[in-house]
N, CA, C and O of each residue as an XYZ file, in Angstrom:
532
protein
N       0.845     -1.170      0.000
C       0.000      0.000      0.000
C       0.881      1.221      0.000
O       1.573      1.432      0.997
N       0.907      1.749     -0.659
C       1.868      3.521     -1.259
C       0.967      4.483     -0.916
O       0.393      4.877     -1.931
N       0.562      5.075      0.145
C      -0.139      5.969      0.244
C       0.650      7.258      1.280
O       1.733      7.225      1.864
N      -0.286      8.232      1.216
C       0.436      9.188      2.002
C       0.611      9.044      3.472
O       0.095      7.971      3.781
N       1.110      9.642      4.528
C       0.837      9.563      5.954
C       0.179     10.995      5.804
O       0.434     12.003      5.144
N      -0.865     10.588      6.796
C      -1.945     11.534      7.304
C      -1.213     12.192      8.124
O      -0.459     11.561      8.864
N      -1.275     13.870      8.190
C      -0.990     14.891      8.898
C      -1.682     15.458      9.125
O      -2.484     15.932      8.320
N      -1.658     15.719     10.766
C      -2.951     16.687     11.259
C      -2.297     17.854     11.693
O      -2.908     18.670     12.382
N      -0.891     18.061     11.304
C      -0.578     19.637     11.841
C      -1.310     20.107     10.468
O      -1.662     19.497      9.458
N      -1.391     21.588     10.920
C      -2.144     22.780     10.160
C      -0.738     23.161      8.982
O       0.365     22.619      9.061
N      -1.049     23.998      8.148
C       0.078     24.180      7.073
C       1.301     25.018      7.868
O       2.505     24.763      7.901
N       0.283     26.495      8.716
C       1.229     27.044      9.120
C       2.401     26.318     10.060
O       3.590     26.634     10.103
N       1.540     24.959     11.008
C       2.642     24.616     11.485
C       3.471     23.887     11.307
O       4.498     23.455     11.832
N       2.824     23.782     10.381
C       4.685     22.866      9.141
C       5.579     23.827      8.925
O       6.751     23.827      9.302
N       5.083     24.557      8.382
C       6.193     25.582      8.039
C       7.057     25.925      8.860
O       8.249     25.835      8.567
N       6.524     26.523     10.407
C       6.794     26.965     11.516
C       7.377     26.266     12.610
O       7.528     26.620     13.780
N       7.787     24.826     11.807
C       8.138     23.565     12.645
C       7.492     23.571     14.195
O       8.095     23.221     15.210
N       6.233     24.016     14.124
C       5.607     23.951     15.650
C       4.608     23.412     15.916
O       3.731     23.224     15.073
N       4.527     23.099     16.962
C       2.877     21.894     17.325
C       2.288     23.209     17.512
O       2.598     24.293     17.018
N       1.037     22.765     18.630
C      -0.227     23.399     18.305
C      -0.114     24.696     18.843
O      -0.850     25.572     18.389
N       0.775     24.989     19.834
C       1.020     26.705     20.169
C       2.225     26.679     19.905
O       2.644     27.585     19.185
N       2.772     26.083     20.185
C       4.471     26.340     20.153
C       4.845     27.107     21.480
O       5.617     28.060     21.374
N       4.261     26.698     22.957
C       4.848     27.238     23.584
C       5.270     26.034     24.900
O       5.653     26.313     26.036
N       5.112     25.043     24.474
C       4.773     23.680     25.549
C       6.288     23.217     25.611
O       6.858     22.761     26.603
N       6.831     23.428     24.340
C       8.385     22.872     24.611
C       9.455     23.954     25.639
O      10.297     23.509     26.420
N       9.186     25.380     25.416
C       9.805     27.001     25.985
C       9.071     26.097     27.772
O       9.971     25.707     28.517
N       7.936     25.911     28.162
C       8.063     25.854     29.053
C       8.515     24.603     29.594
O       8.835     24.692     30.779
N       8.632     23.506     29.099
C       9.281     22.319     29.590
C      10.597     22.364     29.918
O      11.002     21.422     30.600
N      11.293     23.124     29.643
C      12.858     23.804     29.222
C      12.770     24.942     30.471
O      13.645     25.299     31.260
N      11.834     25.224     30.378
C      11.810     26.294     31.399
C      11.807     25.684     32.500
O      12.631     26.086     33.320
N      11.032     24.688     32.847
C      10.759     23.960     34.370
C      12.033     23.280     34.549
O      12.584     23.121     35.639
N      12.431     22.923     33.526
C      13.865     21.245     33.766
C      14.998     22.763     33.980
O      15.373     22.753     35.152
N      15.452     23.678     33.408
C      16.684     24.786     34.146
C      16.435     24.876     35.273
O      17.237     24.524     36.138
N      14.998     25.481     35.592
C      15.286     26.104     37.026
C      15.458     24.706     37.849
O      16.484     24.479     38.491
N      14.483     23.884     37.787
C      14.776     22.387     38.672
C      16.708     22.584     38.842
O      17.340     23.092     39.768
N      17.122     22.062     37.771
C      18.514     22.032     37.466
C      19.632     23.565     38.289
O      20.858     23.646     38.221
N      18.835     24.406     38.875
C      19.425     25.821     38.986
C      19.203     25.292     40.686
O      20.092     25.460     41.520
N      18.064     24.734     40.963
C      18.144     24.500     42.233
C      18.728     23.654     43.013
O      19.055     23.746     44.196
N      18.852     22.666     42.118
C      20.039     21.519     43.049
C      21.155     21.774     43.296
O      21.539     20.861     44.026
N      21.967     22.485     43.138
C      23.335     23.430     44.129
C      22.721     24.178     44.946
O      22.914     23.904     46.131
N      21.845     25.284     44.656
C      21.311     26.574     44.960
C      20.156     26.236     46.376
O      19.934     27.005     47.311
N      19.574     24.900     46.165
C      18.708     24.545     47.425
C      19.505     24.113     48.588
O      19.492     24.829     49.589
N      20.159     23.087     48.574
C      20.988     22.280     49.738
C      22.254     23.365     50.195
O      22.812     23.264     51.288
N      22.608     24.405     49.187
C      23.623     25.590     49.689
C      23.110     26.504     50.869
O      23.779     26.894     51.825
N      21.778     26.765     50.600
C      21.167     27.796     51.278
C      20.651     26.533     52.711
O      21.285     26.800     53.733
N      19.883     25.570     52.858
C      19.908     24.386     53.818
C      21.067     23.982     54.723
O      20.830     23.120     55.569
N      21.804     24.295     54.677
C      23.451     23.854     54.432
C      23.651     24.943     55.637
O      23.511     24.705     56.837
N      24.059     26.364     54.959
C      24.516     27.443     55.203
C      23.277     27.716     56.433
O      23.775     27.891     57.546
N      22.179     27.760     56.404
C      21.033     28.049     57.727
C      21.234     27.208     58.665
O      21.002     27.537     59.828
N      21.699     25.972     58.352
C      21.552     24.848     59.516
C      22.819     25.194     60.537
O      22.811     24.853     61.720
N      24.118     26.060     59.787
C      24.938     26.194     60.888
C      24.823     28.023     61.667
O      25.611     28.591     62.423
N      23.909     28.354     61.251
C      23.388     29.601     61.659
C      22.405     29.649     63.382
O      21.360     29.004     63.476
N      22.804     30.270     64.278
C      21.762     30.793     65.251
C      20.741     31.542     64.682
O      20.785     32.761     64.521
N      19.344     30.433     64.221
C      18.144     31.220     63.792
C      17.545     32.442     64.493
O      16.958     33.276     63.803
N      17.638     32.584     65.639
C      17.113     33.139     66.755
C      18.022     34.592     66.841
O      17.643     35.672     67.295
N      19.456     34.214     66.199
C      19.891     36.064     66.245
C      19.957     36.266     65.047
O      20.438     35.721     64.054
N      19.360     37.194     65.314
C      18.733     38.375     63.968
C      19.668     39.095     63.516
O      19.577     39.609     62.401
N      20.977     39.295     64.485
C      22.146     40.080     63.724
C      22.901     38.417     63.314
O      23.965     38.592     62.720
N      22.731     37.668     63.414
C      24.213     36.568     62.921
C      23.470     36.303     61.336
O      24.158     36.347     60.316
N      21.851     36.002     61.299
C      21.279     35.730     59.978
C      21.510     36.982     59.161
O      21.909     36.690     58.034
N      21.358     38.578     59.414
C      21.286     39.008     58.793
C      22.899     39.763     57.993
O      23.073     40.451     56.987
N      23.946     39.132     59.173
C      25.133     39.494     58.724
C      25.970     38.167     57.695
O      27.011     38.223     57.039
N      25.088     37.146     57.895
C      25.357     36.223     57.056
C      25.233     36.352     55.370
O      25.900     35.974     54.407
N      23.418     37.451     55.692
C      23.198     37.205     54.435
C      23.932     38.575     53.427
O      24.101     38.753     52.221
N      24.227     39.353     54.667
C      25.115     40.309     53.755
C      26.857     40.089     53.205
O      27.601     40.750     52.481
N      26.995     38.842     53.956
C      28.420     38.574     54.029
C      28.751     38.259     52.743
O      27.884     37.467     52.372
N      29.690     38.485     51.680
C      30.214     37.850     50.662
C      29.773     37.997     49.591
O      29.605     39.178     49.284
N      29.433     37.082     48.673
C      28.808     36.733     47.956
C      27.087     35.697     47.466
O      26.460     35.104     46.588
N      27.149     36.269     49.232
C      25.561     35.253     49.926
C      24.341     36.572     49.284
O      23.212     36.181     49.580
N      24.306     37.329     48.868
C      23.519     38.368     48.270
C      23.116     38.054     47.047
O      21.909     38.240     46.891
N      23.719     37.620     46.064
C      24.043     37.183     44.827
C      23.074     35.432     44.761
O      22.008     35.060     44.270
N      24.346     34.686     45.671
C      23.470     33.615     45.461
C      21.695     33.281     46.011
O      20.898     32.389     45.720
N      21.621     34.455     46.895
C      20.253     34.183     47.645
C      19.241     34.833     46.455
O      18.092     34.391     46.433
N      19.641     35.921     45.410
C      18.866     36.502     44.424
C      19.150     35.166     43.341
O      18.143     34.791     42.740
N      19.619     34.895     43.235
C      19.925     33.757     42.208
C      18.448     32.185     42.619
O      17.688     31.633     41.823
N      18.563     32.033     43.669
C      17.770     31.421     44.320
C      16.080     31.865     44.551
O      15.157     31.054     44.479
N      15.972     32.886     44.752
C      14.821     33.264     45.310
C      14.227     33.521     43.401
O      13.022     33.316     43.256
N      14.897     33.869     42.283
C      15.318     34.132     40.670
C      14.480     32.655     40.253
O      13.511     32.789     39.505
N      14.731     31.673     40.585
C      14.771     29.710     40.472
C      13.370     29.615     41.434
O      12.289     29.357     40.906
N      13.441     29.747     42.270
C      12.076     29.050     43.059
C      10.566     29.610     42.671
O       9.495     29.017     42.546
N      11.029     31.346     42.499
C       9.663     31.612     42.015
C       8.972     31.360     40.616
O       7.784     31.209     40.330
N      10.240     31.366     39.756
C      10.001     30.861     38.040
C       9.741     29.377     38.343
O       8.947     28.893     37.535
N      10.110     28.656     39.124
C       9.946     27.400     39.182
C       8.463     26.809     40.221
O       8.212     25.609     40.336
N       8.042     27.361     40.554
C       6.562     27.686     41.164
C       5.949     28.168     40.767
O       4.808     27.859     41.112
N       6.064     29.435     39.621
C       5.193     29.881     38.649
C       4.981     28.971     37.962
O       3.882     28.431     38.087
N       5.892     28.468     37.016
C       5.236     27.339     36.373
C       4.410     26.316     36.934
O       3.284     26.016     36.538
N       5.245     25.632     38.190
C       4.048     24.505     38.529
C       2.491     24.771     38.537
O       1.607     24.091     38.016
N       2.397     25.843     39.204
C       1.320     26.350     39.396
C       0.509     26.805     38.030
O      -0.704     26.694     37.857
N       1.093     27.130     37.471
C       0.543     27.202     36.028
C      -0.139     26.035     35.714
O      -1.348     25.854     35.570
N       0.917     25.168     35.615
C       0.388     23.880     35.156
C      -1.104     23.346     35.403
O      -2.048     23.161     34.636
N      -0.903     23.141     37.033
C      -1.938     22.684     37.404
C      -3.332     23.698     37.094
O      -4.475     23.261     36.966
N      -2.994     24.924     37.024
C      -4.128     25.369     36.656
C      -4.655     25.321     35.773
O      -5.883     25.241     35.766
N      -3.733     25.360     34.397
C      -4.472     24.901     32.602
C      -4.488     23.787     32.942
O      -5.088     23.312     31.977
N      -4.255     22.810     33.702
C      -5.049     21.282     33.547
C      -6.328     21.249     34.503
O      -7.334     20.677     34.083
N      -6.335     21.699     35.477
C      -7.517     21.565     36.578
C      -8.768     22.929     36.375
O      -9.926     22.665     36.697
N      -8.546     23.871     36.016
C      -9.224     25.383     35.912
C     -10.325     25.128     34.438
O      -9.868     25.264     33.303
N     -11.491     24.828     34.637
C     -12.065     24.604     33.083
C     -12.644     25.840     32.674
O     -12.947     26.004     31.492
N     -12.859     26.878     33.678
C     -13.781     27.972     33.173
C     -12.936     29.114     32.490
O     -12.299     29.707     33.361
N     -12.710     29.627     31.230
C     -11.952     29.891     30.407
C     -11.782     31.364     31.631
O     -10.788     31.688     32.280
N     -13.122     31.991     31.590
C     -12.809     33.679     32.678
C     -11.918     33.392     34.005
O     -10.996     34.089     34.426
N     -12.494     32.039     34.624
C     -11.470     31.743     36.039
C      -9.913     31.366     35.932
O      -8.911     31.639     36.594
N     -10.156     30.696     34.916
C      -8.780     30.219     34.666
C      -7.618     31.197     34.162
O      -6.467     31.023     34.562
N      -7.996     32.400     33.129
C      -7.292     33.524     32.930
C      -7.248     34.618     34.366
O      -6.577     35.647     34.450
N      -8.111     34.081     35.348
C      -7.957     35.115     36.308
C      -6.847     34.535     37.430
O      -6.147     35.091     38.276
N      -7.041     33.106     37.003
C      -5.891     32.413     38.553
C      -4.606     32.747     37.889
O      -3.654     33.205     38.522
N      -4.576     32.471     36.351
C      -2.942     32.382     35.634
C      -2.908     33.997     35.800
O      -2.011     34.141     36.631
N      -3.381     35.271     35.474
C      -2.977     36.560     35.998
C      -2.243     36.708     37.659
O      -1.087     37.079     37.864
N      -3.168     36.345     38.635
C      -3.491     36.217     39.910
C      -1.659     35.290     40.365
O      -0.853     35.617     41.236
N      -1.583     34.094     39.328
C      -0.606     33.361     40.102
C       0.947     34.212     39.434
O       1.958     34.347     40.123
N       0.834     34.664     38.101
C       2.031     35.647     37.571
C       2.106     36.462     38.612
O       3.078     36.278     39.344
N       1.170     37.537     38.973
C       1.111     38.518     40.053
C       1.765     38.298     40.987
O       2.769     39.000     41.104
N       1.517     37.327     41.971
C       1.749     36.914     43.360
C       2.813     36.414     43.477
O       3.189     36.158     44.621
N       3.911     36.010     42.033
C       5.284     35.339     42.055
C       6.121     36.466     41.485
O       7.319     36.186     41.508
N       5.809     37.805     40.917
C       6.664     38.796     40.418
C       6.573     39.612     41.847
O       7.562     40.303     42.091
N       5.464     39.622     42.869
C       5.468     40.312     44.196
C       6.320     39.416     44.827
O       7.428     39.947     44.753
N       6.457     38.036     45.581
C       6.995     37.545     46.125
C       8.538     37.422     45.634
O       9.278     37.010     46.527
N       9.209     37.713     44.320
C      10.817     37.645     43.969
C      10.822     38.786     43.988
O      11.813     39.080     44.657
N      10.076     40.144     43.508
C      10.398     41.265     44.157
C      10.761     41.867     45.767
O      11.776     42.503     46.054
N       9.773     41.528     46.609
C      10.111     41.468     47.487
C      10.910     40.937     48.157
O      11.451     41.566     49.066
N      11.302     39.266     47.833
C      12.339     38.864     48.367
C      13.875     39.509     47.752
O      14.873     39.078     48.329
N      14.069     40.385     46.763
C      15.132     40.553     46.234
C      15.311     42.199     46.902
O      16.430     42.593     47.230
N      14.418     42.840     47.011
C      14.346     43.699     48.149
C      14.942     43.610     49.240
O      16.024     44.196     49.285
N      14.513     42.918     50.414
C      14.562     42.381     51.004
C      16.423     42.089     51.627
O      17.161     42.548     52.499
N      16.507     40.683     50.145
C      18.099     40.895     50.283
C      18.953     42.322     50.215
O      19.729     42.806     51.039
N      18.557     42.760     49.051
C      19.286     44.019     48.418
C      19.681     44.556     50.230
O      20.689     44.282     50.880
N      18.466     45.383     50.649
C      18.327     46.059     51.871
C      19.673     45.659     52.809
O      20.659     46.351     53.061
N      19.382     44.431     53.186
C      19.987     44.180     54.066
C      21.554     43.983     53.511
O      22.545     44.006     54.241
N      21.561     43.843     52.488
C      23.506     43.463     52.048
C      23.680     45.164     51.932
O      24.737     45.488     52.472
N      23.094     46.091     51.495
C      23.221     47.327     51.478
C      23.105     48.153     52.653
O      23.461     49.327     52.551
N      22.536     47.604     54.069
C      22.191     48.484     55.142
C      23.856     49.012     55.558
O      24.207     50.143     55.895
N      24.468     48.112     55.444
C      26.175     48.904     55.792
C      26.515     49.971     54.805
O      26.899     50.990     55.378
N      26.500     50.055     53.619
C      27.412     50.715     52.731
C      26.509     52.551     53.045
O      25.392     52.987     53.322
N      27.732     52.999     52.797
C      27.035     54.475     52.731
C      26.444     54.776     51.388
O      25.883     55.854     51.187
């Protein structure tokens, strides 16, 4: 039998070498870096707290200004929230069926992860900066 194979991509996305949005592979890539950004970047920061007196507020906060702990804690806090944005994404285009709710949680969950790495990068900044004139 010599016949054709049936294709159900659309023309444009032949052309465009892309499935049906072309954005499913950008975020799969997106989730597997940051995963990958956190396995030094998680057990460093675990690591580094566990030999810390939680309880003084000047030893944590001179820790986190010490060095190059400013850098890696923005680098970190950079990874967890892109990497929680997405999850959370996820589950919401799979679980969210109502097209208005579902554009309001994916706004709602972008929102609440550009406030939370803002603030946490604040946060650091402040305190590695409270010494310098």
């Amino acid at each position: 039998m010599g016949g054709r194979a049936v294709n159900l991509r659309s023309p444009l996305a032949a052309v465009l070498g892309r499935g049906s949005s072309g954005h499913g592979v950008a975020h799969w890539w997106a989730q597997r870096v940051t995963a990958l950004a956190l396995v030094p970047l998680a057990p460093w920061f675990v690591v580094s707290l566990a030999g810390l007196p939680l309880g003084d507020h000047a030893a944590v906060t001179n820790w986190i200004a010490a060095g190059g702990h400013p850098v890696w804690l923005a680098l970190l806090l950079l990874a967890v929230c892109r990497h929680s944005s997405l999850g959370v994404q996820v589950v919401i285009e799979d679980y969210v069926h109502g097209p208005a709710l579902k554009l309001a949680l994916l706004l709602l969950n972008g929102g609440a992860h550009i406030v939370l790495l803002a603030g946490g990068v604040y946060a650091v900044l402040r305190i590695a900066l409270q010494g310098m004139p």
